[in-house]
C-alpha positions in Angstrom: 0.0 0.0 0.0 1.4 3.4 -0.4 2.6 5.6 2.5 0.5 8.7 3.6 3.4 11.4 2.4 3.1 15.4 0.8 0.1 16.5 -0.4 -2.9 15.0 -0.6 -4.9 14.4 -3.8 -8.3 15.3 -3.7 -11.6 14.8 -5.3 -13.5 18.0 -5.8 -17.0 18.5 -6.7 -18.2 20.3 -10.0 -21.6 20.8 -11.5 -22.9 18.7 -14.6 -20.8 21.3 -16.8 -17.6 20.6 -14.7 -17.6 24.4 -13.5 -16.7 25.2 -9.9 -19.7 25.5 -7.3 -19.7 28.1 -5.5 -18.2 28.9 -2.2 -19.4 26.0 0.5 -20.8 23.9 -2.0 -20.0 20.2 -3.1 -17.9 17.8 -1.4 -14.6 18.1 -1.0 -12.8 14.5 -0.5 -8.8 13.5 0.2 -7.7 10.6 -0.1 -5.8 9.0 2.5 -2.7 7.3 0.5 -1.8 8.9 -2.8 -1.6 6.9 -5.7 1.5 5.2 -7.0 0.7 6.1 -11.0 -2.1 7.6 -13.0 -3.1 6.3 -16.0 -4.0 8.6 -18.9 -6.1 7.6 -22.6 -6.8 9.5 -25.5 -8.8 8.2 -27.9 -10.4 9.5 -31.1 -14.0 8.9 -32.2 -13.9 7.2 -36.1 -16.8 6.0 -37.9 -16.8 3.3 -40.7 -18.0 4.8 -43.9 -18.0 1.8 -46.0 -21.1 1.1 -48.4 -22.8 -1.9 -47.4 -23.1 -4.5 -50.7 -26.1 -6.7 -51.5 -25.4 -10.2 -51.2 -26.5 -11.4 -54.9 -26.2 -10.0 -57.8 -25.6 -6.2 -59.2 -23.4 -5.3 -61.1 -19.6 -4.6 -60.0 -20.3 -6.2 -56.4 -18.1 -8.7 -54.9 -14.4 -7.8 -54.7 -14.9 -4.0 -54.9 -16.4 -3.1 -51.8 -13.9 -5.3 -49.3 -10.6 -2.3 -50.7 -13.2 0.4 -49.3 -12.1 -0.7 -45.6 -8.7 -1.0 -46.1 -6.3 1.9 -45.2 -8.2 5.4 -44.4 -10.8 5.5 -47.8 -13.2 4.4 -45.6 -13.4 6.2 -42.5 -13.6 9.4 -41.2 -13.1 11.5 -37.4 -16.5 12.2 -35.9 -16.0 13.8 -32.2 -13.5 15.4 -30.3 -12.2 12.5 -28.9 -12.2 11.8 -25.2 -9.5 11.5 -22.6 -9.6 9.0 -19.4 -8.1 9.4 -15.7 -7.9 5.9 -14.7 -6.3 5.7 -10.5 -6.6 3.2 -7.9 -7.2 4.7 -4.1 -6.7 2.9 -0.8 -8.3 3.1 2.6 -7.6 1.6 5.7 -10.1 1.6 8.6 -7.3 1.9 11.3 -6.1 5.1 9.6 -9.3 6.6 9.5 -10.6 10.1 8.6 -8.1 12.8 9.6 -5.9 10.0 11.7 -9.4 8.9 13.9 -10.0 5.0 13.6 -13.5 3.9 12.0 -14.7 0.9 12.8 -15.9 -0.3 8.6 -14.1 0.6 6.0 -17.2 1.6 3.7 -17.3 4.5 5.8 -14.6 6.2 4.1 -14.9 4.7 0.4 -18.7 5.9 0.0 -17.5 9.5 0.1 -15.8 8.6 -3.4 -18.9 6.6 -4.4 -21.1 9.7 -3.9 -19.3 10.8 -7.1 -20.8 8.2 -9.3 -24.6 8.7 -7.4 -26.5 10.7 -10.3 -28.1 13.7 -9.2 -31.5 15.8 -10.6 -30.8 18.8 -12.3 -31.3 22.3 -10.8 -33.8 23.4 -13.9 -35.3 19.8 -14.3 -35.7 17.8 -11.4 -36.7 14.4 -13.6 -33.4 14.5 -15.3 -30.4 13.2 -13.1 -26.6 13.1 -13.8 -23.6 12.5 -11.9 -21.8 15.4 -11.1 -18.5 16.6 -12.2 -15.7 15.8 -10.1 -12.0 17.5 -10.0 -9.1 15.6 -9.5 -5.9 17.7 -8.2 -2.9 16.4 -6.7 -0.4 19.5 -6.7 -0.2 21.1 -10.5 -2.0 17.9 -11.7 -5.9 18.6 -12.4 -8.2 16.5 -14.1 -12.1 17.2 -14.6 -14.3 15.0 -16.2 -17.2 12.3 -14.6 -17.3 9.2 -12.9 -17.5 6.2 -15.4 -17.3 3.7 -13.3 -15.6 2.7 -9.5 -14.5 -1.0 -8.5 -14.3 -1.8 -4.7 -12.4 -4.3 -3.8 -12.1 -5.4 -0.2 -8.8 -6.7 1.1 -9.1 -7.5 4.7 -11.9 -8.1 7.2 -11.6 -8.0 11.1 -12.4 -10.9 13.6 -15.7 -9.8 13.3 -17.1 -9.7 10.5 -16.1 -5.8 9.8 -14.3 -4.6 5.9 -11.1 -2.8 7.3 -9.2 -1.8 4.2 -9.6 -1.5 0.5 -9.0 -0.3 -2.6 -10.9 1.5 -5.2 -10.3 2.1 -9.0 -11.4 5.4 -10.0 -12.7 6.3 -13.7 -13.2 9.7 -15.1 -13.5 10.8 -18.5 -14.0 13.9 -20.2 -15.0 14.3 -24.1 -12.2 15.9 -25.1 -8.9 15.5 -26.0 -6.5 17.2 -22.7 -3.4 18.6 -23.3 -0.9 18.8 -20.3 -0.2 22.4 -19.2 3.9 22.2 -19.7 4.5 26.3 -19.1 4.3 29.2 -21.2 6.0 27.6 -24.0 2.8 25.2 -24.2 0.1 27.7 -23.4 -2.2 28.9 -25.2 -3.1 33.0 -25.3 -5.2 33.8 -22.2 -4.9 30.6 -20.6 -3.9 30.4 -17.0 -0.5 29.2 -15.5 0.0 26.5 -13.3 1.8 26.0 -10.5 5.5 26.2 -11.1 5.5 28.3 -14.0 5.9 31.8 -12.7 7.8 33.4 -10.2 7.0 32.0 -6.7 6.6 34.0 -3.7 8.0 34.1 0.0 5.4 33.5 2.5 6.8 36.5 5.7 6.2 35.0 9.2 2.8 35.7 10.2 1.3 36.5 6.7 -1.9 34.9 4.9 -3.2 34.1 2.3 -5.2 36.4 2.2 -2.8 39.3 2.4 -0.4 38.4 -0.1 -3.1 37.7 -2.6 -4.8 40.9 -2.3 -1.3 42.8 -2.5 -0.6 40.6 -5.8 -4.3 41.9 -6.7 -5.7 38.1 -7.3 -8.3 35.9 -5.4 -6.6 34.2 -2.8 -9.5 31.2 -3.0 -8.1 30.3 -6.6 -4.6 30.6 -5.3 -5.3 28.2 -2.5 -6.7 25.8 -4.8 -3.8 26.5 -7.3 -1.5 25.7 -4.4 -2.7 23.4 -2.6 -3.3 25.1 0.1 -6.0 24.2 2.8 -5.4 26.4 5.6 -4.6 29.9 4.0 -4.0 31.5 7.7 -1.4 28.8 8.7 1.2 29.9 6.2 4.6 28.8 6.9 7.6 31.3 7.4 9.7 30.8 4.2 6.6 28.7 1.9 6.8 29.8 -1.7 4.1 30.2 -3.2 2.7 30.6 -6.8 0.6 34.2 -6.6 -0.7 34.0 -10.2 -1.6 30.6 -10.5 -5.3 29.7 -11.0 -6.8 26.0 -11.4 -7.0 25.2 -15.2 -10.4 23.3 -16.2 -9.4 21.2 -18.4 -5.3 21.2 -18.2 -3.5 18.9 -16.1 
């Protein structure tokens, strides 16, 4: 299993459009181990445009049509593709939530499965869909929905209670993502990541807050950029990324 180390990833809700909610809203979930790996797909969307023959008779049938899906004659791009977070997650009953022991397991998996749960819709309450989710683990940020989770549970106390196990995690979004690499790689108008501008000196005794509003940004979106979760408990000497802002759809 891997060791609790560094920052924690976390699962973030969105809304169906995989916007942020506002302030206070959504669930906010870290995990308790951080993955080993991530596993990225990109796939394209191609349909097969070749005729369909009659069986008998017609003229020029037979050997003609079977060269139509050979090579690329016979089939064209129809979507914008889709990209796929695959990552596996453990949790262990004796570790708990923030270091306190529970008792089952399920306890702490089920605030990942709430992910998958569909929801209604704000403007239509007999329409549900899962909501957007937002995984970050330092400049790493992935939105997209819930395709799919598989439990598996690994070890069961004397009595009868699940005490650790392991999910696997799949999002998708449909669109191909490109990985934010710095300004040589970003487009016009799109925001940096972490790591890609000057950093910052936190001062003993400073916030959040106060830096951001001296740097003239939003200090919530620098926290988030960051990873930071407790913007009043800055340590003397942290450096810290003042223009960085969460990317929707980079990672």
């Amino acid at each position: 299993m891997p060791e609790t180390r560094g920052r924690k990833a976390r699962l973030i809700e969105l809304d169906d459009q995989l916007q942020e909610l506002p302030e206070g809203q959504g669930r906010r979930v870290d995990v308790q181990f951080n993955p080993d790996s991530l596993k990225l797909q990109f796939a394209n969307q191609i349909q097969n445009n070749q005729p369909s023959t009659g069986g008998s008779g017609g003229s020029g049938g037979g050997g003609g049509s079977s060269d139509q899906g050979t090579g690329n004659t016979g089939r064209q791009f129809v979507g914008a593709g889709t990209t796929k977070l695959a990552v596996q997650l453990w949790f262990d009953a004796a570790a708990g939530a923030d270091g306190q022991r529970v008792d089952d397991v399920r306890e702490l998996t089920q605030k990942v499965v709430y992910f998958i749960r569909p929801k209604a819709l704000p403007d239509d309450a007999t329409k549900f869909v899962p909501p957007g989710v937002r995984f970050a683990w330092g400049s790493f940020i992935f939105d997209g929905l819930v395709d799919g989770i598989e439990e598996t549970i690994e070890f069961f106390s004397p009595d009868g209670h699940p005490l650790r196990a392991s999910l696997s995690l799949s999002l998708s979004q449909q669109t191909i993502l490109l990985a934010n690499l710095g300004d040589s790689a970003r487009p016009a108008g799109a925001p940096r990541g972490p790591g890609t501008s000057p950093l910052a000196a936190a001062a003993a005794g400073s916030t959040l807050q106060g830096l951001a509003a001296a740097a003239g940004g939003d200090w919530q979106r620098i926290a988030a950029a960051n990873g930071i979760d407790n913007p009043r408990a800055l340590l003397p000497g942290q450096l810290i990324d003042l223009r960085a802002a969460p990317p929707r759809s980079l990672f």
